[in-house]
C-alpha positions in Angstrom: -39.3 -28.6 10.0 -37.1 -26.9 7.6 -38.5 -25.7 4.7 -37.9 -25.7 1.4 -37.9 -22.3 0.9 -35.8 -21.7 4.3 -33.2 -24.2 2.8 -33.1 -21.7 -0.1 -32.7 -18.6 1.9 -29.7 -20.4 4.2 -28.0 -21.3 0.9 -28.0 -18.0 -0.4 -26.8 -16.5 3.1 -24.3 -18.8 3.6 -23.1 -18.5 -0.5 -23.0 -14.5 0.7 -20.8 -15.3 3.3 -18.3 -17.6 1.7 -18.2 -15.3 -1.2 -17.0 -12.5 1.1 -14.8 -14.4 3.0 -13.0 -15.2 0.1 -12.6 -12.0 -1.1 -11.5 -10.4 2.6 -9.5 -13.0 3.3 -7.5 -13.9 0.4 -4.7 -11.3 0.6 -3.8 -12.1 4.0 -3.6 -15.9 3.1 -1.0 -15.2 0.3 1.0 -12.6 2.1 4.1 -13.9 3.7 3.3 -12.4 7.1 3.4 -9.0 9.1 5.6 -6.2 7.5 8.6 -5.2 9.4 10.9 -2.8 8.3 13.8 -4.5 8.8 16.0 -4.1 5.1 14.5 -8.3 4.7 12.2 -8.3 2.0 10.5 -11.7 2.3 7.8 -10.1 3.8 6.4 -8.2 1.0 5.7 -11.7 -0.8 1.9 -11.5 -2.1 1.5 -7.7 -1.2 -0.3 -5.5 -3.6 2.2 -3.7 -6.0 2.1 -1.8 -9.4 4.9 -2.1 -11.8 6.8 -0.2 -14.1 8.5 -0.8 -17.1 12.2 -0.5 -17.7 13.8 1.9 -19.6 11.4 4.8 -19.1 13.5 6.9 -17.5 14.3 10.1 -18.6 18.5 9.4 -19.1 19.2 6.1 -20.3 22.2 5.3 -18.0 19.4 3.3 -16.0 19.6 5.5 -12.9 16.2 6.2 -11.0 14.5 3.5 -13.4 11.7 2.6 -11.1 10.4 -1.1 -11.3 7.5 -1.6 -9.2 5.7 0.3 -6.2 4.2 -2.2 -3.2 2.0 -1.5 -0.2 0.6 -3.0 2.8 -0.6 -3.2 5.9 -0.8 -5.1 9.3 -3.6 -6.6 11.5 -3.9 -4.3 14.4 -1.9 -1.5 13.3 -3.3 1.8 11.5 0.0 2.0 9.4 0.3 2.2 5.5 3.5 0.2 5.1 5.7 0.9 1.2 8.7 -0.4 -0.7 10.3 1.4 -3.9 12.1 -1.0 -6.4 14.1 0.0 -8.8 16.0 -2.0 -11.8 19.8 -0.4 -10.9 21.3 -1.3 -7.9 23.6 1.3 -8.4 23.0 3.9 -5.7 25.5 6.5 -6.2 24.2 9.4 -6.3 21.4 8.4 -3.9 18.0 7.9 -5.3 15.6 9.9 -4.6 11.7 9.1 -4.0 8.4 11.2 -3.9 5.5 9.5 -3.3 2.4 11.7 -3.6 -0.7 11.2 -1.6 -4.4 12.6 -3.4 -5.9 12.4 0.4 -9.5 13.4 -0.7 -8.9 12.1 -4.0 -9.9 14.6 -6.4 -7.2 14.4 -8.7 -5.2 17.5 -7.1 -1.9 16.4 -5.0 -1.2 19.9 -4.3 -3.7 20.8 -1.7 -2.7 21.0 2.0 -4.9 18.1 2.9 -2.8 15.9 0.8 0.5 14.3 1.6 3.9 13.7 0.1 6.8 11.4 1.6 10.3 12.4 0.5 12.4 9.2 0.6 16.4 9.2 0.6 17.6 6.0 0.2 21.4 4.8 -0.8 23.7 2.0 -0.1 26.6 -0.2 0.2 27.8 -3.6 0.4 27.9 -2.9 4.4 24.9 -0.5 4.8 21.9 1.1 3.8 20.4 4.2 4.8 16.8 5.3 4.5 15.2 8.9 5.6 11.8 9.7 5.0 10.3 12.9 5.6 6.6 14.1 5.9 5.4 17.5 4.1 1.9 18.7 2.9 0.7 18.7 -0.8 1.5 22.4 -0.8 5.5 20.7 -0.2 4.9 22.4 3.7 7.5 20.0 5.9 5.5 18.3 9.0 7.6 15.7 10.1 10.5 13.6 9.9 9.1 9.4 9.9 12.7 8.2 9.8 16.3 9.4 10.2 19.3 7.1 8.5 17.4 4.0 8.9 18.9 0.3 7.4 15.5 -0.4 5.9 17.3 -0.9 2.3 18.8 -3.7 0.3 22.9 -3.2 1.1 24.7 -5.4 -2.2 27.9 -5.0 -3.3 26.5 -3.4 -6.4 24.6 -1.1 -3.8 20.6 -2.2 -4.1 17.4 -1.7 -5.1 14.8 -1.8 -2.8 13.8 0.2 0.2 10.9 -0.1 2.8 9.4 2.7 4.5 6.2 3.6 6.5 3.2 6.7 7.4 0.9 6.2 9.8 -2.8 6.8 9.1 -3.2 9.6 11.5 -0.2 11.1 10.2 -1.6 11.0 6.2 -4.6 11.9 7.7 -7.2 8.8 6.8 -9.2 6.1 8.6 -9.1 2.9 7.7 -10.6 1.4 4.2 -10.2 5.2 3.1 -9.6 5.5 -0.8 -6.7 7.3 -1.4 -4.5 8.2 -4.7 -1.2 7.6 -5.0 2.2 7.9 -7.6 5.5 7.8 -6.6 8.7 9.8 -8.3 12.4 9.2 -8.7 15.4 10.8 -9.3 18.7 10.2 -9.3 21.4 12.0 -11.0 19.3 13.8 -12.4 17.9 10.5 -14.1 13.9 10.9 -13.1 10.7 8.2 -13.5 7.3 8.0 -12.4 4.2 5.1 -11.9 1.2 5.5 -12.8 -1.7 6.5 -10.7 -3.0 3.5 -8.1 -6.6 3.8 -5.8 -6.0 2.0 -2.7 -8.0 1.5 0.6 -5.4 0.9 3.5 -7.4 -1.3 6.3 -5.7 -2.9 9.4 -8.1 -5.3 11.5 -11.6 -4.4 10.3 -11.5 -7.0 7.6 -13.4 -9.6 9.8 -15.6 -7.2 11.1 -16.3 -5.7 7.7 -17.2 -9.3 6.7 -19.6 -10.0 10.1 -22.0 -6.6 9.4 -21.8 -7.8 5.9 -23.5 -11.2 6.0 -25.8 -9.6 8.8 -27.3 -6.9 6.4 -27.4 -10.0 3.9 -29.2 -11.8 5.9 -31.9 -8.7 7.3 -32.2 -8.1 3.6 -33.2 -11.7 2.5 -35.2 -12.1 6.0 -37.2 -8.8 4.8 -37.3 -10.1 1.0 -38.9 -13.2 2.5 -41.6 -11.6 5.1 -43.0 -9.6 2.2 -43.2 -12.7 -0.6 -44.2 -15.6 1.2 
């Protein structure tokens, strides 16, 4: 027979576990679906993002005026997707990106351990062209992540968004890592910044996360119980 105080303890495991799945869950279920770096943009509905105001720039010709900063990731796949928005579509000059990784965060970018993505990205009504490269926090080039790639918006005006991707490995973390980041402009000599954002870039371990969670919830209440009743 089911006690009382069992019904109690089941309650509070199963309140645990809907809490959590809630909480784990949720971002995926308002996301549009994977990330592809295709130069569509439907994708990044419901992704995380910080935003910018306009008119912060330092020239007031609206070059490099950055709007907002999103990131994501996919089940299955240790990569750290991003997309730069700006309020100009005008890409002439191209715009220029740094985004700054604080790897162990301490609050110093500069370190060797930390990472910085230079981001080319300009545009036409026909085309758009991307290149990202990889360097050190020291500015030491690694890598080149993507050469001339059509992962922008290409308007008539020109555009103003552009996707772009690092791999885990290649920034150095593991999954559910916290990490710093910012991201720079400029364009003509027109420059902006965000503000600092703490993320945790996960892939697949969401689920599992949630599992060892409501296990340790439920040793801890099983222990609770042997010693008070």
């Amino acid at each position: 027979m089911i006690t009382r105080a069992w019904r109690t303890w089941i309650g509070r495991v199963l309140g645990v576990a809907c809490a959590l799945a809630v909480l784990l869950a949720a971002p995926a279920a308002r996301a549009a679906g994977p990330i592809v770096l295709d130069g569509e943009f439907g994708d990044w509905s419901g992704r995380s993002f910080i935003s910018d105001p306009q008119g912060d720039a330092s020239k007031s010709n609206g070059q490099g005026d950055i709007r907002a900063l999103y990131w994501g990731t996919n089940p299955n796949d240790p990569t750290l997707y991003l997309m730069l928005e700006k309020w100009d579509e005008v890409n002439r000059p191209p715009i220029v990106y740094l985004v700054q990784f604080d790897i162990n965060n301490n609050g110093d970018y500069q370190e060797a351990v930390d990472r910085q993505l230079v981001v080319i990205y300009t545009s036409n009504a026909q085309r758009s062209s991307v290149t990202v490269s990889l360097l050190n926090g020291a500015g030491v080039y690694l890598k080149t992540l993507a050469l001339d790639e059509p992962w922008g918006d290409a308007t008539p005006g020109g555009g103003t968004r552009c996707e772009f991707a690092v791999s885990f490995s290649d920034l150095g973390i593991v999954p559910h890592q916290a990490i710093t980041m910012r991201a720079f402009s400029d364009q003509g000599g027109s420059q902006d910044a965000t503000a600092f954002v703490q993320i945790s870039p996960a892939n697949a371990l969401g689920y599992l996360l949630l599992g060892a969670a409501v296990l340790a919830a439920a040793w801890h209440m099983a222990q609770r119980r042997r010693v008070t009743v």
